[in-house]
C-alpha positions as CSV (number, residue, x, y, z in Angstrom):
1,X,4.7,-32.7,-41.4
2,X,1.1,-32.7,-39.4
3,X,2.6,-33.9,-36.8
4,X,5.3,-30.9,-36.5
5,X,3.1,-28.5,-37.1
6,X,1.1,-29.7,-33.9
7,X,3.6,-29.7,-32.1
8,X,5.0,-26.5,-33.2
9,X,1.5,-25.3,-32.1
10,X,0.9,-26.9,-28.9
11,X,4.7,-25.0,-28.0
12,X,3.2,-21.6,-28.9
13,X,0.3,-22.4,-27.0
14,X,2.3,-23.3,-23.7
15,X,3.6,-19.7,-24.5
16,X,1.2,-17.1,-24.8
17,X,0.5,-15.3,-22.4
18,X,-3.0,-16.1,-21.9
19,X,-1.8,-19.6,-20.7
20,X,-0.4,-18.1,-17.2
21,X,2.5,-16.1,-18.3
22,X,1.8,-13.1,-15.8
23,X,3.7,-9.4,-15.6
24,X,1.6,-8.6,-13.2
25,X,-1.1,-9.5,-9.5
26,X,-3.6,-6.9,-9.2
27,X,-4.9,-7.3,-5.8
28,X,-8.5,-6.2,-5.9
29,X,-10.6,-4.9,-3.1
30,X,-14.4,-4.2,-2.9
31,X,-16.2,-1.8,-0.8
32,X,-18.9,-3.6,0.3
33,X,-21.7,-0.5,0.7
34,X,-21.2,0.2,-3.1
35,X,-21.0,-3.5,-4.4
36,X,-24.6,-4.6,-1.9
37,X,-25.7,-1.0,-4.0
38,X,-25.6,-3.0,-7.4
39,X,-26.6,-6.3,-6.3
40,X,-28.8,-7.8,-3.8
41,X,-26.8,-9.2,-0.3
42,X,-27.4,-11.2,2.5
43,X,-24.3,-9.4,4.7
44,X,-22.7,-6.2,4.3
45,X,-19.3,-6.2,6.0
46,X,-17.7,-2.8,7.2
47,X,-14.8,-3.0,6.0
48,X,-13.3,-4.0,2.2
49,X,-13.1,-7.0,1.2
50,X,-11.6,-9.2,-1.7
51,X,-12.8,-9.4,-5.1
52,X,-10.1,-11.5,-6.4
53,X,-6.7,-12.0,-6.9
54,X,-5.6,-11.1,-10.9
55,X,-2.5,-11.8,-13.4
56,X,-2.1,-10.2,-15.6
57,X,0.2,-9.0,-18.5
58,X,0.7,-5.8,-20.4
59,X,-1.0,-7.3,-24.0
60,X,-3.7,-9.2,-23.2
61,X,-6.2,-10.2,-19.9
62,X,-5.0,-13.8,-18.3
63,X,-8.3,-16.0,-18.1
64,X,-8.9,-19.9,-17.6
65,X,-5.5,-20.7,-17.9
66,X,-5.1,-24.3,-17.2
67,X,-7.6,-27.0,-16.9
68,X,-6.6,-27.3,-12.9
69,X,-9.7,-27.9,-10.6
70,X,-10.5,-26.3,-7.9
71,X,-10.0,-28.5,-4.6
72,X,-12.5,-27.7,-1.7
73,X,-10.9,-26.8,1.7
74,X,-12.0,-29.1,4.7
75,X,-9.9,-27.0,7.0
76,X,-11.8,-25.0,9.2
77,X,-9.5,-22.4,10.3
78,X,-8.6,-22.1,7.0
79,X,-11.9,-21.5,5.8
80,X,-12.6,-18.7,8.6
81,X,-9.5,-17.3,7.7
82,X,-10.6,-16.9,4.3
83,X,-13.9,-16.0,4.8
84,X,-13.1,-13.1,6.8
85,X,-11.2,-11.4,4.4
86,X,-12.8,-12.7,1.0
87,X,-16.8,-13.1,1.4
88,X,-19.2,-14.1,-0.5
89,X,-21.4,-11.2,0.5
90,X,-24.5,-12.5,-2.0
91,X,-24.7,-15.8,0.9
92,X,-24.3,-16.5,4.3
93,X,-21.2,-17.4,5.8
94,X,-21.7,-21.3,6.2
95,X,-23.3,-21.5,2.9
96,X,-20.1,-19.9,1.4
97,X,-17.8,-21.6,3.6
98,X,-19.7,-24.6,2.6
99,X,-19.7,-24.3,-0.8
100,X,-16.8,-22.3,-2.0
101,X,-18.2,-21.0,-4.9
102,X,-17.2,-17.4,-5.1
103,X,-13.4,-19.3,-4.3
104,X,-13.9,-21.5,-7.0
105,X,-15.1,-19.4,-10.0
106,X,-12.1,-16.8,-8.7
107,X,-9.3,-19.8,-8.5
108,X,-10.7,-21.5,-11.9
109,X,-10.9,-18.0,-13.8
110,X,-7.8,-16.3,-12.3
111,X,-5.9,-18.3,-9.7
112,X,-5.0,-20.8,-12.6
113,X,-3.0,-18.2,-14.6
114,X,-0.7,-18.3,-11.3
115,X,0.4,-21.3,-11.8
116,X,3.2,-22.8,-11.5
117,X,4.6,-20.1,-9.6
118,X,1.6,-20.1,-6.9
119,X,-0.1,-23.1,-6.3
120,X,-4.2,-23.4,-4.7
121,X,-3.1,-22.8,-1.7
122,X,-0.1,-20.4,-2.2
123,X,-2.5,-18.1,-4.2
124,X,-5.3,-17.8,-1.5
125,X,-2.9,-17.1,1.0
126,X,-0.6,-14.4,-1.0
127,X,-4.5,-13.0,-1.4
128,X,-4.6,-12.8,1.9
129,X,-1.2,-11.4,3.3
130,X,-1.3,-8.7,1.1
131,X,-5.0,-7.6,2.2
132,X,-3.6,-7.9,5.2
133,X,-0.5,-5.8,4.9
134,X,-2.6,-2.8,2.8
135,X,-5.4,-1.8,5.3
136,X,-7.1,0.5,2.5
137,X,-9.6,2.0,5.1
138,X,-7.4,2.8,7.4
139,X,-4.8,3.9,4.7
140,X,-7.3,6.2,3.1
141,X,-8.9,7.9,6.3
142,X,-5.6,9.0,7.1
143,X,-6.0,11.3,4.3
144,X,-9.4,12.2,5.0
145,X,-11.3,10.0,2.9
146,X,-13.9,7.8,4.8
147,X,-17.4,6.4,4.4
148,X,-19.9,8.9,3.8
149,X,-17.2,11.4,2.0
150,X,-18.6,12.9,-0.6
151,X,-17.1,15.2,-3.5
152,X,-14.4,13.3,-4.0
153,X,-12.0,12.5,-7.3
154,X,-10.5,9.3,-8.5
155,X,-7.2,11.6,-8.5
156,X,-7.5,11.9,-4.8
157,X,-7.9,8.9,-4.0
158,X,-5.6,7.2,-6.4
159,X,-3.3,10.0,-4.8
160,X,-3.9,8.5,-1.2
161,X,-3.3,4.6,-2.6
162,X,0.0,5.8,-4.2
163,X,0.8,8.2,-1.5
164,X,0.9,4.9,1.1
165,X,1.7,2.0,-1.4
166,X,4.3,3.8,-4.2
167,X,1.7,2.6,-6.9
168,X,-0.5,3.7,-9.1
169,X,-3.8,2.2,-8.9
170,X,-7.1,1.0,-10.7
171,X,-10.5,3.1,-9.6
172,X,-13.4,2.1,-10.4
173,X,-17.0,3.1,-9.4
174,X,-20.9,2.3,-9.5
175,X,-23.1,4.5,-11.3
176,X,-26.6,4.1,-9.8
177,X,-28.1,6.1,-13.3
178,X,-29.7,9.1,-10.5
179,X,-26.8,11.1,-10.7
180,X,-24.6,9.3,-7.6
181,X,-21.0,7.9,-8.4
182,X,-19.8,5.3,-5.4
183,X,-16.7,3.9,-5.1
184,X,-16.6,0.4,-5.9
185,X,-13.5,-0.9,-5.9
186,X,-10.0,0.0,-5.8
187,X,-6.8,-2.4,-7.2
188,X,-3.3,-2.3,-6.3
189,X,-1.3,-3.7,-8.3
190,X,2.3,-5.9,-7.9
191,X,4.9,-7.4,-9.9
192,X,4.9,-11.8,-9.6
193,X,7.2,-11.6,-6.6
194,X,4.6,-9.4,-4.6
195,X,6.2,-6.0,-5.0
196,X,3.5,-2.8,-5.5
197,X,4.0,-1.7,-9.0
198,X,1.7,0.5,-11.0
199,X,-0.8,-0.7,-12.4
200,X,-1.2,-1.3,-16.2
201,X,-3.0,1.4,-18.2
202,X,-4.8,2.7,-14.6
203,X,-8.2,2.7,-14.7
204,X,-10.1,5.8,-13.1
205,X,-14.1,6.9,-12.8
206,X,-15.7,10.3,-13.5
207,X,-18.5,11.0,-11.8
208,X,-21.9,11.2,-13.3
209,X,-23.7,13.7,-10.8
210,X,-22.5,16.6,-8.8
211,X,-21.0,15.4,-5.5
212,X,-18.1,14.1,-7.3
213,X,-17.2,10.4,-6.2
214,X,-19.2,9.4,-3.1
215,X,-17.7,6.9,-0.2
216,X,-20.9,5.5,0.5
């Protein structure tokens, strides 16, 4: 009878959705200028860059999925590759490079719950292609919106993301506590063959101050 019911358990386990049954990838980028705002960093690129990539599902967050390890990359162009798109900005770029710790914790915490549909290396490299394919500062300046905008909403520029992508997406920002709202990040989300979708319950910031939501 023990023996059923462990089984019958370990079953329901392999199912739930917290064990890498995803309904959706939320892409998510990071402006740079707001993010080296909260914390301190050794580089500031100039353009976004990645945060992570994230399944997810409609009941519950996807975290530490499996109990895969993260293998190191030896590859050199594939390192650069990565690295220019999805910095460690808290490190230089041969100590990141080096030793792939922002990769790791993101692969290990998310990257797991991809599997077995995207493996290590399919993963990064969807991460990639997709940053690739949405250039979200050159999407939103052609609606006005670029750095050192001020006065701006989270509808406006969700508007723009949806205007260019045909999703809704997740806004967030960083409240310095002296009245200033930045934009932080911004996530576009997609269904688990790659295709934009909205995003789950859409997350948006209100401003604490009065110049709105600032593109620092």
């Amino acid at each position: 009878m023990f023996k059923s019911l462990a089984s019958i358990l370990i079953i329901l386990l392999h199912l739930s959705p917290g064990n890498g049954t995803f309904e959706q990838l939320q892409l998510v980028f990071t402006w740079p200028t707001a993010f080296c705002h909260k914390v301190n960093c050794v580089r500031i690129p100039n353009n976004f860059t990645i945060h992570g990539l994230w399944p997810d599902n409609k009941s519950r967050r996807l975290n530490f999925c499996k109990s895969t390890k993260y293998i190191k990359s030896t590859d050199e162009g594939k390192k650069a590759y990565l690295e220019y798109r999805w910095p460690n900005l808290t490190t230089t770029e041969v100590e990141s490079k080096k030793n792939q710790f922002f990769w790791e914790k993101e692969y290990i915490k998310h990257g797991t719950c991809c599997l077995p549909l995207y493996d290590q290396n399919a993963y990064f490299k969807l991460a990639v292609d997709l940053k690739d394919k949405f250039d979200l500062l050159n999407l939103l300046g052609k609606h006005g919106i670029r750095p050192g905008t001020t006065h701006l909403t989270s509808q406006k520029i969700a508007n723009a993301i949806r205007t260019e992508t045909r999703g809704i997406p997740n806004i967030s920002c960083y409240d310095d506590f002296q009245g200033t709202s930045e934009l932080l990040e911004i996530g576009i989300c997609f269904d688990p063959n790659a295709i934009v979708k909205n995003c789950f319950r859409p997350k948006s910031c209100l401003p604490k101050g009065t110049t709105g939501v600032t593109f620092p």
